[in-house]
mmCIF file as Biopython writes it, N, C-alpha, C and O atoms, coordinates in Angstrom:
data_model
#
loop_
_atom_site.group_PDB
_atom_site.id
_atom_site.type_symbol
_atom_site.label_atom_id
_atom_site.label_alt_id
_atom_site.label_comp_id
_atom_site.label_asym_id
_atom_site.label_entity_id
_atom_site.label_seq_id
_atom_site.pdbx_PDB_ins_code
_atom_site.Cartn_x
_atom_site.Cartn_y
_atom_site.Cartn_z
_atom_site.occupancy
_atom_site.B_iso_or_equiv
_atom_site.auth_seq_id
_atom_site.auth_asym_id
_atom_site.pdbx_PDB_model_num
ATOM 1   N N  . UNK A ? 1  ? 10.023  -9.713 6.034   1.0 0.0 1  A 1 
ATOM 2   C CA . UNK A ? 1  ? 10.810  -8.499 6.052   1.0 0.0 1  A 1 
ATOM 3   C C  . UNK A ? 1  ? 11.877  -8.506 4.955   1.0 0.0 1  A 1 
ATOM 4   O O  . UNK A ? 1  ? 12.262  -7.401 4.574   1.0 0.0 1  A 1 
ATOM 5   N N  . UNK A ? 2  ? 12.409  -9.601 4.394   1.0 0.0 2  A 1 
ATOM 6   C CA . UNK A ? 2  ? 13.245  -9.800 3.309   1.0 0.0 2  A 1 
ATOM 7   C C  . UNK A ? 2  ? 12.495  -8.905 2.101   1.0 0.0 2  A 1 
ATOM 8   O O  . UNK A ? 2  ? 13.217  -8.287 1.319   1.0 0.0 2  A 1 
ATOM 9   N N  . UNK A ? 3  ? 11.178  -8.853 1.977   1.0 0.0 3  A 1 
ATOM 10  C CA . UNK A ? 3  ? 10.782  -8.562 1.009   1.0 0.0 3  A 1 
ATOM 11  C C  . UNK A ? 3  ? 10.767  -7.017 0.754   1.0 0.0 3  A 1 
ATOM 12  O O  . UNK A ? 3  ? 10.882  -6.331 -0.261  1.0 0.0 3  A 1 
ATOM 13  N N  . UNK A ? 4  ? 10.570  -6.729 2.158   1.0 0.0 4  A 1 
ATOM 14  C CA . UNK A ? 4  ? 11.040  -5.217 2.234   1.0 0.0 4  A 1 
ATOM 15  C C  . UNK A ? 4  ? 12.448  -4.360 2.153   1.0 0.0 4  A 1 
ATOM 16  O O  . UNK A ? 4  ? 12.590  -3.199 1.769   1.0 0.0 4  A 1 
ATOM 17  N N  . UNK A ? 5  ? 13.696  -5.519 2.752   1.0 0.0 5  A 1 
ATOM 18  C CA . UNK A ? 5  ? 14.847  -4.988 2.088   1.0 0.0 5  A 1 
ATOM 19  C C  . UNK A ? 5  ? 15.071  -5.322 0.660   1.0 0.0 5  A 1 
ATOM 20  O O  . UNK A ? 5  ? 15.690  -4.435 0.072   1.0 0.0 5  A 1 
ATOM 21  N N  . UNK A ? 6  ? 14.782  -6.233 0.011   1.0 0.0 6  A 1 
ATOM 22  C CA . UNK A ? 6  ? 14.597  -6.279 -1.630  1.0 0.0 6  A 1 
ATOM 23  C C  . UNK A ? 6  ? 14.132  -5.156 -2.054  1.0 0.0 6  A 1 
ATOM 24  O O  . UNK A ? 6  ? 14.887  -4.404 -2.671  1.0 0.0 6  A 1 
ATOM 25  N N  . UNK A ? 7  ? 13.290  -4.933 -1.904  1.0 0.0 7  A 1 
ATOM 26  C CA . UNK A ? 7  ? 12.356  -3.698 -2.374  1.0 0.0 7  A 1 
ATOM 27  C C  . UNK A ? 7  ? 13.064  -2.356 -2.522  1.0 0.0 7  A 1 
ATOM 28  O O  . UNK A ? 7  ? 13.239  -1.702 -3.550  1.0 0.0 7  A 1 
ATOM 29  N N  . UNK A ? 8  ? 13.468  -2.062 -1.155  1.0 0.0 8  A 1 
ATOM 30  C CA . UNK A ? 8  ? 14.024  -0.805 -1.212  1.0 0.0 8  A 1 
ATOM 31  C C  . UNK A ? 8  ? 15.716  -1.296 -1.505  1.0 0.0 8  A 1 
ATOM 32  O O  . UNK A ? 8  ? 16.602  -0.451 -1.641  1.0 0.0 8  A 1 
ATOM 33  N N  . UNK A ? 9  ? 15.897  -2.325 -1.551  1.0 0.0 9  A 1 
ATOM 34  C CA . UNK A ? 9  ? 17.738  -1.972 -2.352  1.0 0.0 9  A 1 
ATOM 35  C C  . UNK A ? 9  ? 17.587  -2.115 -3.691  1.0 0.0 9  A 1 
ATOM 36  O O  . UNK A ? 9  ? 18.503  -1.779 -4.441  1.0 0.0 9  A 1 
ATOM 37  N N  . UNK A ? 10 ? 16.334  -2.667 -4.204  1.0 0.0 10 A 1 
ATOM 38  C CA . UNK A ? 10 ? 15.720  -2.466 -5.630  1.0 0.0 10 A 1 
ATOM 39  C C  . UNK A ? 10 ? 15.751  -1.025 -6.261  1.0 0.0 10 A 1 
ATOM 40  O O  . UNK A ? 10 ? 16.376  -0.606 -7.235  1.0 0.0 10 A 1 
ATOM 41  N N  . UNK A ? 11 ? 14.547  -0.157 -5.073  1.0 0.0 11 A 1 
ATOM 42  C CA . UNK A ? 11 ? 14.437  1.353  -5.684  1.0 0.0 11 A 1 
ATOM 43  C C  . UNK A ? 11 ? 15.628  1.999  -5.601  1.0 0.0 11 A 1 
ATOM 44  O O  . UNK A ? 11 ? 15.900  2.841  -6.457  1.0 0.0 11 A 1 
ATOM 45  N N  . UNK A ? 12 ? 16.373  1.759  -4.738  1.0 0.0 12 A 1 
ATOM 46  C CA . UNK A ? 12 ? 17.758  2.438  -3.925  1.0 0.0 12 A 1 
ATOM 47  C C  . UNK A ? 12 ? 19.128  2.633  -4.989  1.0 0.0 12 A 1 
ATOM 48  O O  . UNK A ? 12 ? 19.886  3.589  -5.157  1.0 0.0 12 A 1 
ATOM 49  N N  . UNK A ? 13 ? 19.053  1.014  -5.729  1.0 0.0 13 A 1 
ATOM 50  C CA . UNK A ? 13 ? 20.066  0.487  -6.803  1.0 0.0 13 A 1 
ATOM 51  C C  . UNK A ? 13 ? 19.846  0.913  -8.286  1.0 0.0 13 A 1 
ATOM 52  O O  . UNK A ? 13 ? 20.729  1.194  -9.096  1.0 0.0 13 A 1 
ATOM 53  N N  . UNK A ? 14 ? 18.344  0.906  -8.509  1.0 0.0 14 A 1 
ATOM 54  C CA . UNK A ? 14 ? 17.845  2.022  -9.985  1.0 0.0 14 A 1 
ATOM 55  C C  . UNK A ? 14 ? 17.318  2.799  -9.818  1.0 0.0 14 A 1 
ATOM 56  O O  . UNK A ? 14 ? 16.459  3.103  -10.646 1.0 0.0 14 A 1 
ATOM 57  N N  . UNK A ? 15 ? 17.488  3.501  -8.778  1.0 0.0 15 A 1 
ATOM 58  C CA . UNK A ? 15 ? 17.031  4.792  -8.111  1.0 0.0 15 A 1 
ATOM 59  C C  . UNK A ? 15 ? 15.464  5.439  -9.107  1.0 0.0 15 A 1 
ATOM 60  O O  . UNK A ? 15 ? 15.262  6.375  -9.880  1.0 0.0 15 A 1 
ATOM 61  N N  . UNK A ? 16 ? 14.703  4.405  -8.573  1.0 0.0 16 A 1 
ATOM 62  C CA . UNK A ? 16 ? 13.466  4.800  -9.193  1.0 0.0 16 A 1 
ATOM 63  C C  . UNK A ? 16 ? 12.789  5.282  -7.562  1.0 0.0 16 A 1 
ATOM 64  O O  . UNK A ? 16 ? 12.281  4.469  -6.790  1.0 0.0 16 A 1 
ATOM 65  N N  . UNK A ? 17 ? 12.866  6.127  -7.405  1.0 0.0 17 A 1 
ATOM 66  C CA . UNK A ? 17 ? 12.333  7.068  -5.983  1.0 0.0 17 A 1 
ATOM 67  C C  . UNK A ? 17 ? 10.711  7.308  -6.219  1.0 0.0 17 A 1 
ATOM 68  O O  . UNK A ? 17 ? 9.825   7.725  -5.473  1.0 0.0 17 A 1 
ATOM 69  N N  . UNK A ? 18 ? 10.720  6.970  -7.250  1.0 0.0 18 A 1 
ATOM 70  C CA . UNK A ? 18 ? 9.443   8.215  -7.660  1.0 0.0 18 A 1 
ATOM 71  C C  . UNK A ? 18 ? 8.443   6.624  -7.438  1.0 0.0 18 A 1 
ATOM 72  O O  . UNK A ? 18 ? 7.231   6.836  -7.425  1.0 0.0 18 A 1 
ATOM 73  N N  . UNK A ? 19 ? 8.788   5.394  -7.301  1.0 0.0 19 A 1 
ATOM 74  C CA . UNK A ? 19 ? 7.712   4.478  -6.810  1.0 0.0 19 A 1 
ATOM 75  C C  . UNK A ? 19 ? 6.932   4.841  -5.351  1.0 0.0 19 A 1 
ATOM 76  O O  . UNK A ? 19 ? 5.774   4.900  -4.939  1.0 0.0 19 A 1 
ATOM 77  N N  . UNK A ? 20 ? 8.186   5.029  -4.879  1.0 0.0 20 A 1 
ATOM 78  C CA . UNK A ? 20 ? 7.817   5.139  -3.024  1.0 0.0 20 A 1 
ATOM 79  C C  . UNK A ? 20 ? 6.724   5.702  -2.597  1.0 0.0 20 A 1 
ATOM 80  O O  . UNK A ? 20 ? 6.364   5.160  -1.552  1.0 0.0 20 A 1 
ATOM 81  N N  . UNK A ? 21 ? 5.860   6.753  -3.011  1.0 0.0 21 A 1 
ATOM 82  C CA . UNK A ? 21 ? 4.434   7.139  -3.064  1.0 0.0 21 A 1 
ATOM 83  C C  . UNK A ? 21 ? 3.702   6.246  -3.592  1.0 0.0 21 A 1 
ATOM 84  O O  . UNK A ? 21 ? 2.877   5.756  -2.821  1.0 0.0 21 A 1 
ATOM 85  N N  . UNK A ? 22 ? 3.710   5.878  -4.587  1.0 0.0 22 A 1 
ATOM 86  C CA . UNK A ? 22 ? 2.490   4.609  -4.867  1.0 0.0 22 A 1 
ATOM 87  C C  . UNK A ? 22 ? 2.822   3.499  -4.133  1.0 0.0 22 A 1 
ATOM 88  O O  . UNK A ? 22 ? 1.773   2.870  -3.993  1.0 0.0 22 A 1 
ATOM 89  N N  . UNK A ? 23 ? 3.799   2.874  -3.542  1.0 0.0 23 A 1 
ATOM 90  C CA . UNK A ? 23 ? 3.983   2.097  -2.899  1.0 0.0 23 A 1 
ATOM 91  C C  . UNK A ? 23 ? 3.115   2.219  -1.435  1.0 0.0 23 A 1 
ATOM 92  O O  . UNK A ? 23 ? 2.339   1.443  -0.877  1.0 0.0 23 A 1 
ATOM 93  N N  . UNK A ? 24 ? 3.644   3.613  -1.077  1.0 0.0 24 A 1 
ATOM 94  C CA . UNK A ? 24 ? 2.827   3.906  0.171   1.0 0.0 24 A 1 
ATOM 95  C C  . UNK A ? 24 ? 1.107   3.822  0.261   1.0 0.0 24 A 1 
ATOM 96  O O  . UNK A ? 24 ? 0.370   3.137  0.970   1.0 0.0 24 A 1 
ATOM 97  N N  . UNK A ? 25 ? 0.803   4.940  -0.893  1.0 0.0 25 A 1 
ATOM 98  C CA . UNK A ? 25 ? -0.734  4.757  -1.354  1.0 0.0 25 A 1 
ATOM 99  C C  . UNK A ? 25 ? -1.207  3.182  -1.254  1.0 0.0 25 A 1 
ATOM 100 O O  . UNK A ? 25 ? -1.813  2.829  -0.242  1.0 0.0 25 A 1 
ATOM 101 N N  . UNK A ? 26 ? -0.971  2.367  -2.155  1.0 0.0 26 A 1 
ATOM 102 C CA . UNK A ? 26 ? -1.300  1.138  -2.423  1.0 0.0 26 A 1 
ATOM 103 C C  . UNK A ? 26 ? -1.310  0.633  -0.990  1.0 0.0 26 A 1 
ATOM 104 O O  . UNK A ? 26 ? -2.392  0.261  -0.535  1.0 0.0 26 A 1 
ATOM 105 N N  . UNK A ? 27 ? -0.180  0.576  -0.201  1.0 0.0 27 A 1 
ATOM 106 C CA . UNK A ? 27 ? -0.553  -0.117 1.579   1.0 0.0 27 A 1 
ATOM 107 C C  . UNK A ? 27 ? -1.297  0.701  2.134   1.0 0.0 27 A 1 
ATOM 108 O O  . UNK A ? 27 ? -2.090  0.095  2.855   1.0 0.0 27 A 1 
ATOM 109 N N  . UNK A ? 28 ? -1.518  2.342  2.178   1.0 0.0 28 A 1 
ATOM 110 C CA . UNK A ? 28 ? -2.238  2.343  2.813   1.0 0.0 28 A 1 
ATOM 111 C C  . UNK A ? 28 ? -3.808  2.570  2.427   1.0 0.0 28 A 1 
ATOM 112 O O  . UNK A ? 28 ? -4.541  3.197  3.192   1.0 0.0 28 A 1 
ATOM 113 N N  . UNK A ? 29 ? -4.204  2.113  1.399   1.0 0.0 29 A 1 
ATOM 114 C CA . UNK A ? 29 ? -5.222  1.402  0.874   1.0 0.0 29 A 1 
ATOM 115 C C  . UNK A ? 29 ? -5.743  0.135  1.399   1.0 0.0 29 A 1 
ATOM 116 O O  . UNK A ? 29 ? -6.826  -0.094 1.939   1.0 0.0 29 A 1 
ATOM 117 N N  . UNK A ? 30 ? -4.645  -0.732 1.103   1.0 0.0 30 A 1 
ATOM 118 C CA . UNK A ? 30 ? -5.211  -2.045 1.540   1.0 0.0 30 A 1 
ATOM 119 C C  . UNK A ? 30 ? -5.446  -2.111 3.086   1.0 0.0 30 A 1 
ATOM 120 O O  . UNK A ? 30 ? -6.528  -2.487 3.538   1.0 0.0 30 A 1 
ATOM 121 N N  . UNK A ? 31 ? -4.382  -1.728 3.897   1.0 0.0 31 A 1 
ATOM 122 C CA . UNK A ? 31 ? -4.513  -0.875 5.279   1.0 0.0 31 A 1 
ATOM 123 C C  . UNK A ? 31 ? -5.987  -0.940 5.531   1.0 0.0 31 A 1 
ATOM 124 O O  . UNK A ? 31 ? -6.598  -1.930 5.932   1.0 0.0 31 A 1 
ATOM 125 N N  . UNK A ? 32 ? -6.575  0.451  5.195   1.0 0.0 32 A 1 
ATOM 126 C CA . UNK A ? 32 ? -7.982  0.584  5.344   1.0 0.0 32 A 1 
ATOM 127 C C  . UNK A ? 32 ? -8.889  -0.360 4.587   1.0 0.0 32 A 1 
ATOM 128 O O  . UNK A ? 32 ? -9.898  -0.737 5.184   1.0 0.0 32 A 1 
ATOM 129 N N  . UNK A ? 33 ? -8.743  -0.655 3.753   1.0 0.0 33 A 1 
ATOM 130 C CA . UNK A ? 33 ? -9.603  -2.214 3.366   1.0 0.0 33 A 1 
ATOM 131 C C  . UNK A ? 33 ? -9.823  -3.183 4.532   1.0 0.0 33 A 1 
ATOM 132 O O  . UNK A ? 33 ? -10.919 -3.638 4.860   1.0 0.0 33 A 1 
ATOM 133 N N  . UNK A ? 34 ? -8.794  -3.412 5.046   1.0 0.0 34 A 1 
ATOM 134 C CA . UNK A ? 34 ? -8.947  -4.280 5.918   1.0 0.0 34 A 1 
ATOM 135 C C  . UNK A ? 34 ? -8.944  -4.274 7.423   1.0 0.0 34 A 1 
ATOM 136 O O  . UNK A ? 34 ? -8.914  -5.284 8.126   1.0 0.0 34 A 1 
ATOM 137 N N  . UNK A ? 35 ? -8.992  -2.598 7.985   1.0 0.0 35 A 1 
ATOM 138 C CA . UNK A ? 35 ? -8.881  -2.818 9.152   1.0 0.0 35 A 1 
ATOM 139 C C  . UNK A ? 35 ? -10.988 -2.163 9.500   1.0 0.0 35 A 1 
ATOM 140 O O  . UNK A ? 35 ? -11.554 -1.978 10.577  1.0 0.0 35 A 1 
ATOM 141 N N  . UNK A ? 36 ? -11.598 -1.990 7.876   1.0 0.0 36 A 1 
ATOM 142 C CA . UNK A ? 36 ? -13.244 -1.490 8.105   1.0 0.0 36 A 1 
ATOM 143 C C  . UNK A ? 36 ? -13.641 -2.544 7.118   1.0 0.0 36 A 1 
ATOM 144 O O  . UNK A ? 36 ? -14.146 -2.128 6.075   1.0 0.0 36 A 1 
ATOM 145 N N  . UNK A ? 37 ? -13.502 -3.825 7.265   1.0 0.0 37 A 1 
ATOM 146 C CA . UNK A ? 37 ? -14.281 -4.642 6.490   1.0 0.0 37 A 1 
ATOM 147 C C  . UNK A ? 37 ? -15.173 -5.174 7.255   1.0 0.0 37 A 1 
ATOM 148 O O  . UNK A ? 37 ? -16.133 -5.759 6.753   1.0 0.0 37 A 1 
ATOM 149 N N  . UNK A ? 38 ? -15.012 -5.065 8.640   1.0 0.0 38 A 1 
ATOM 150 C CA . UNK A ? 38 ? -16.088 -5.626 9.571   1.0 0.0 38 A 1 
ATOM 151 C C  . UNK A ? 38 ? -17.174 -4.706 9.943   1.0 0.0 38 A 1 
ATOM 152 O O  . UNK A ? 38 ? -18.170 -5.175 10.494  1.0 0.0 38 A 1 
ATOM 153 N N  . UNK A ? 39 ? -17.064 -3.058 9.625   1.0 0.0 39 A 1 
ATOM 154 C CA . UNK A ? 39 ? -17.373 -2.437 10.396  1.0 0.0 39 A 1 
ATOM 155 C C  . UNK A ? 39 ? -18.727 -1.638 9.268   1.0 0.0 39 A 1 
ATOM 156 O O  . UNK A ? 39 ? -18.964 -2.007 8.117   1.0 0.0 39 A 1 
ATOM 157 N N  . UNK A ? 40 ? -19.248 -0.806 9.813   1.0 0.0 40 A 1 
ATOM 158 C CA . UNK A ? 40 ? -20.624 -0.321 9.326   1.0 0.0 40 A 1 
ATOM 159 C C  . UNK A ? 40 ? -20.054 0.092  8.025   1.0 0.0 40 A 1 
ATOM 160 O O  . UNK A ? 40 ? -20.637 -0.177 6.974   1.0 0.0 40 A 1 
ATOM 161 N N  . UNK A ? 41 ? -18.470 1.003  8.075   1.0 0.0 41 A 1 
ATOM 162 C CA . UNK A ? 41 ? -18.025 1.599  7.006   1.0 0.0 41 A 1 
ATOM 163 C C  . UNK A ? 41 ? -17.707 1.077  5.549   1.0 0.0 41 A 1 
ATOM 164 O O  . UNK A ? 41 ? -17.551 1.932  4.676   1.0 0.0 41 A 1 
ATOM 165 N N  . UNK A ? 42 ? -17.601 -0.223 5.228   1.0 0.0 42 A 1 
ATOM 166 C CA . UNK A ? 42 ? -16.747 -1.190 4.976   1.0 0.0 42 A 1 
ATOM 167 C C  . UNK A ? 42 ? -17.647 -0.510 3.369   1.0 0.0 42 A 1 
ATOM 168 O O  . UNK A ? 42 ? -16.986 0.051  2.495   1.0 0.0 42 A 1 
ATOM 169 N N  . UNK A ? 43 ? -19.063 -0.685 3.250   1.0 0.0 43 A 1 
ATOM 170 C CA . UNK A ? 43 ? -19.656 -0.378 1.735   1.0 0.0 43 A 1 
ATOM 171 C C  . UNK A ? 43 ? -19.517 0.594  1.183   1.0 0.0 43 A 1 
ATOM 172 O O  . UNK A ? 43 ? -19.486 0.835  -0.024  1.0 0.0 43 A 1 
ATOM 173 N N  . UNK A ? 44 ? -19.411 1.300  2.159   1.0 0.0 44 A 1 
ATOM 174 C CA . UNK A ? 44 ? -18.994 2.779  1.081   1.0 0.0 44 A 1 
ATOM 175 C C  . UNK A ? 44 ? -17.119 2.950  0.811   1.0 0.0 44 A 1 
ATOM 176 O O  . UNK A ? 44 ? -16.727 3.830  0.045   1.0 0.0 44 A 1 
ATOM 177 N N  . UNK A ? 45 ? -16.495 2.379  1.249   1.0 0.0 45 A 1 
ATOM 178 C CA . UNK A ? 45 ? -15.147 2.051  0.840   1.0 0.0 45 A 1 
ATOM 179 C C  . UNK A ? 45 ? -15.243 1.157  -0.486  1.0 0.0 45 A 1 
ATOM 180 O O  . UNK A ? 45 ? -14.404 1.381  -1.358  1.0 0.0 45 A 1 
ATOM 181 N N  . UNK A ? 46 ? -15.829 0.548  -0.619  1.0 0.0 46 A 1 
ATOM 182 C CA . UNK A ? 46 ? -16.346 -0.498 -1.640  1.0 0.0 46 A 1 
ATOM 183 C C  . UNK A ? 46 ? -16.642 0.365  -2.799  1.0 0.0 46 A 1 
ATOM 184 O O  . UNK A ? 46 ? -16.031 0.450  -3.864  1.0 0.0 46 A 1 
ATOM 185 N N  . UNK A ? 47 ? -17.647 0.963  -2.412  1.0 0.0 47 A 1 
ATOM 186 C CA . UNK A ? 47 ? -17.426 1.823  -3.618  1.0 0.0 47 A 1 
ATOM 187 C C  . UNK A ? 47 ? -16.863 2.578  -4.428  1.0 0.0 47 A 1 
ATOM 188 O O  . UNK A ? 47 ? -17.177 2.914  -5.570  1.0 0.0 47 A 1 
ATOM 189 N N  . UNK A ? 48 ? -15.932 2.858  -3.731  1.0 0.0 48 A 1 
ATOM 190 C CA . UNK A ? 48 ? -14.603 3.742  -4.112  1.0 0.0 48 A 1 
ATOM 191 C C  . UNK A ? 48 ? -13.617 2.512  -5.380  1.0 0.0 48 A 1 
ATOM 192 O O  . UNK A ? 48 ? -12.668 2.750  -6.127  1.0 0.0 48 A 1 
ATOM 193 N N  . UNK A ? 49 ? -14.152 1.639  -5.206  1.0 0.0 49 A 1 
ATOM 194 C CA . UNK A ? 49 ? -13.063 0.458  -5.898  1.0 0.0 49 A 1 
ATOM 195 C C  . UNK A ? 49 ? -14.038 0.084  -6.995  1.0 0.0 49 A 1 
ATOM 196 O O  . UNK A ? 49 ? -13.736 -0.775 -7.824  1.0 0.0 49 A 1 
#
């Protein structure tokens, strides 16, 4: 969790705001990477990459 208050007193302190969407995108990417890697869906996510 340290890494998450770094982060945002990072964007917060050079007020680069405009990360916080790709930040989000990017987790919730990996998110779904990994909660259909077991599952029937998992190859056609694959392909997307």
């Amino acid at each position: 969790m340290d890494f998450l208050k770094d982060l945002l007193g990072f964007l917060k302190e050079r007020k680069k705001y405009w990360l916080i969407p790709a930040i989000v995108i990017l987790l919730l990417i990996g998110v779904i990477v990994v909660l259909t890697s077991g599952s029937a869906i998992a190859p056609f996510i694959y392909t997307l990459f």
